[in-house]
C-alpha positions in Angstrom: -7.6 2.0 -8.2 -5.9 -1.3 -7.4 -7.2 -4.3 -5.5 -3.7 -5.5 -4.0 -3.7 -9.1 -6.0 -0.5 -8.8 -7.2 0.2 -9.8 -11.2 3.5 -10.7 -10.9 6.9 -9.1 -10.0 9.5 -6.7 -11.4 12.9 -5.5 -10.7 14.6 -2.0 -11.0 17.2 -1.7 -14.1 17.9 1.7 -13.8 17.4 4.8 -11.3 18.2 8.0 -13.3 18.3 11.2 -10.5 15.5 13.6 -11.5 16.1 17.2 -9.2 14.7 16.1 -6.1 13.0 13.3 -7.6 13.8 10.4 -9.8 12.6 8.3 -13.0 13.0 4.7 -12.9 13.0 2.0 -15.3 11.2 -1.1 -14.4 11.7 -4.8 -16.5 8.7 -6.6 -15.5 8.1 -10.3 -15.2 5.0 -10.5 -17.3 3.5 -9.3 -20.3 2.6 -5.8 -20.9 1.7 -5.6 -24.3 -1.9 -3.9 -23.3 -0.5 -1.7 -21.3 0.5 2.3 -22.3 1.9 5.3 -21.6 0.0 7.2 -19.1 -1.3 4.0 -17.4 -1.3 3.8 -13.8 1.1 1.0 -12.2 1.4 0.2 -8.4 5.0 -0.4 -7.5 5.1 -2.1 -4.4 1.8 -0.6 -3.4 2.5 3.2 -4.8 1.0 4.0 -7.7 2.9 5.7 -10.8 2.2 6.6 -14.0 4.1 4.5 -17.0 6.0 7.4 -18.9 7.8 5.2 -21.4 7.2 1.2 -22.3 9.5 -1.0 -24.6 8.3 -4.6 -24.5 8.3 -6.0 -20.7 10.1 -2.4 -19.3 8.7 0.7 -18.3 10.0 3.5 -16.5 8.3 6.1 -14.1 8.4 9.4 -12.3 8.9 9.3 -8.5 8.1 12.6 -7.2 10.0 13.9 -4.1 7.2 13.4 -2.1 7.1 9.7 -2.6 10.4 8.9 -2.3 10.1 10.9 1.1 6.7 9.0 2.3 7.5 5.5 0.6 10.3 3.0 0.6 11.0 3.8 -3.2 13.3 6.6 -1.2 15.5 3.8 -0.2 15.3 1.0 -3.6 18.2 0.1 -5.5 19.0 -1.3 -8.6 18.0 -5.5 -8.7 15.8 -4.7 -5.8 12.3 -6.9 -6.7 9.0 -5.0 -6.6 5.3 -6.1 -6.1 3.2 -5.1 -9.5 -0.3 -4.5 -10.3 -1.9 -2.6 -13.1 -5.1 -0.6 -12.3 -8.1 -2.3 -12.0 -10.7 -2.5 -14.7 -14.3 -2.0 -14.1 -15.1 -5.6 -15.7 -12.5 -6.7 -13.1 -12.9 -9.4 -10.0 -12.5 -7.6 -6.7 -10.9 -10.0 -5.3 -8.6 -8.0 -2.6 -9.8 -5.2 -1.2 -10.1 -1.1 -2.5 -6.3 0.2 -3.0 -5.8 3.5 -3.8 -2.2 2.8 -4.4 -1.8 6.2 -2.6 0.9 4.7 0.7 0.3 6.2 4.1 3.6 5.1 5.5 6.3 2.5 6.1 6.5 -0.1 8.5 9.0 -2.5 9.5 8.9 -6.2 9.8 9.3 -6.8 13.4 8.7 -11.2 13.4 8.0 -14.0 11.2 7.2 -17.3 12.4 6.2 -20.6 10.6 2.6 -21.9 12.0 1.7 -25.3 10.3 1.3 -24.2 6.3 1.4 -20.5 6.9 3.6 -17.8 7.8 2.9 -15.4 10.6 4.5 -12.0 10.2 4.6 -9.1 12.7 4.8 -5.8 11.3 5.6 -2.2 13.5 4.3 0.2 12.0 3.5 4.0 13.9 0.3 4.4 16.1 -1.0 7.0 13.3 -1.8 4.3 11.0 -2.9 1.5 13.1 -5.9 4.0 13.9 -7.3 3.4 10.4 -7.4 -0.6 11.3 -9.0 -3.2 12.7 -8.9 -7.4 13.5 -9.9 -8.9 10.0 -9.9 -5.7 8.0 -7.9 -5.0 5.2 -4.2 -3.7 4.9 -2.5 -3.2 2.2 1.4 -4.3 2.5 4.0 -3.3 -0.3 0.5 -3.1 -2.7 -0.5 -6.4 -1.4 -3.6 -7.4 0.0 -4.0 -8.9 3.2 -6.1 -9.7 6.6 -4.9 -8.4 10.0 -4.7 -11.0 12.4 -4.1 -9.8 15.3 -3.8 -5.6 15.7 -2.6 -3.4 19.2 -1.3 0.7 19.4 2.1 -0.2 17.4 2.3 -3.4 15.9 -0.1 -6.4 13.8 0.3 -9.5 12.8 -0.9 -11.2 8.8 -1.2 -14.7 7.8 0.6 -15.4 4.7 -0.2 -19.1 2.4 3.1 -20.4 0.6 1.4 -18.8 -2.6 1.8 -15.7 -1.5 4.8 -16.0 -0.5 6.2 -17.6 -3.2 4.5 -15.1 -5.8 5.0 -11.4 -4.0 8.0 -10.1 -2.5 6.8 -10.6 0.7 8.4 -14.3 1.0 11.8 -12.6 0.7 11.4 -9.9 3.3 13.9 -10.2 6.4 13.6 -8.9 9.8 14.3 -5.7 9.9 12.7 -4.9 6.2 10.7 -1.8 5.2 7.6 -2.0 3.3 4.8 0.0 2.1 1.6 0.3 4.1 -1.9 1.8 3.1 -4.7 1.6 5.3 -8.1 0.7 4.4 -9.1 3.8 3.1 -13.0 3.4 4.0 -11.6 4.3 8.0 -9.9 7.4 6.6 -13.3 8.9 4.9 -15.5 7.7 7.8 -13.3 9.8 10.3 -13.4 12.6 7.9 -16.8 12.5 7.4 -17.7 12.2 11.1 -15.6 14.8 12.9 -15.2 17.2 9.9 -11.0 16.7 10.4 -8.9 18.2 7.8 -5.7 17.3 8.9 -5.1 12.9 10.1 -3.2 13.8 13.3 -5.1 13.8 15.9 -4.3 16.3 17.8 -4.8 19.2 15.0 -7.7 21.3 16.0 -11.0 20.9 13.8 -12.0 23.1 11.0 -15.5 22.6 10.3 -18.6 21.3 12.6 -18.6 17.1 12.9 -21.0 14.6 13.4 -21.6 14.0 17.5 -24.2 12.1 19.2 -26.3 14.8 20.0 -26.5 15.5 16.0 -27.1 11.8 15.6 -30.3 11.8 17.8 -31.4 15.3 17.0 -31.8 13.9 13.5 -33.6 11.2 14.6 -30.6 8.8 13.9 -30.9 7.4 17.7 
């Protein structure tokens, strides 16, 4: 579990092809002499297990299935990266709940300067802006931040100068890919309510769901 305050940043050294997947070697910005093997590490927003450490470099295991669903597919060597260790129980929340588990990419669509902030635009597929809402919580390359303005496709985030200055989101261009996860509270809620195994919306459901007609049979309305 993450919280999407980013420690600092890192860059890829080395992609070694793994089968269909691939390890990579990280050198990171900032001290990780608490940190060990095994540990969980979000990389810009996906989380991956350290498999080897040697001072300020780690490496990692991307599975197929992230480099198909993340933009890790698409990294290259001197690329920078957004990284957080997992969070600790004695730990400030001071983002938001990241599972470090990426739903999909979007692309920056639009930046714009507006007095001491930075207004990006971000398109993103219709399947994901489901799971958010104006003022909730987004998680964007592992970084947390408040959605501004939100319709079917696109929404917007206010960024400070320290954020930009201390994530990689300052050096993004149009036309960028990043990482998105979703609040994840939405994803449960709607699994709770209609009983849906599968997130698209049109696959039929498997077991019975909450309805209003449940709701005031039980007294809930």
């Amino acid at each position: 579990m993450f919280t999407g305050i980013i420690e600092g940043l890192g860059t890829i050294a080395a992609i070694q092809p793994s089968g269909a997947g691939s390890r990579m070697v990280i050198a990171s910005d900032f001290d990780l002499q608490d940190s060990r093997i095994g540990d969980s590490i979000a990389v810009n927003g996906a989380c991956l297990t350290a498999v080897t450490r040697q001072n300020r470099q780690f490496s990692v295991d991307v599975s197929p299935e992230t480099l198909k669903r993340t933009v890790l597919g698409k990294i290259k060597i001197g690329e920078r990266v957004n990284l957080e260790r997992a969070l600790k129980l004695s730990d400030r929340l001071d983002g938001h709940l990241v599972s470090g588990h990426v739903d999909g990419v979007g692309i920056l669509q639009e930046r714009k300067t507006l007095s001491n902030a930075i207004i990006i635009t971000y398109r993103v597929p219709s399947a994901l802006t489901r799971y958010m809402i104006e003022k909730g919580s987004v998680a964007v390359d592992g970084t947390s931040l408040t959605i501004n303005r939100l319709d079917a496709t696109t929404f917007d985030v206010s960024i400070i100068p320290h954020t930009a200055a201390l994530t990689t989101i300052g050096r993004k261009k149009i036309g960028d890919a990043v990482n998105i996860e979703t609040d994840m509270i939405g994803k449960y809620v709607e699994r709770f309510v209609t009983g849906r195994m599968s997130r698209d919306p049109a696959a039929p459901d498997t077991a019975g769901g909450i309805d209003m007609a449940f709701l005031a049979k039980s007294g809930f309305i």
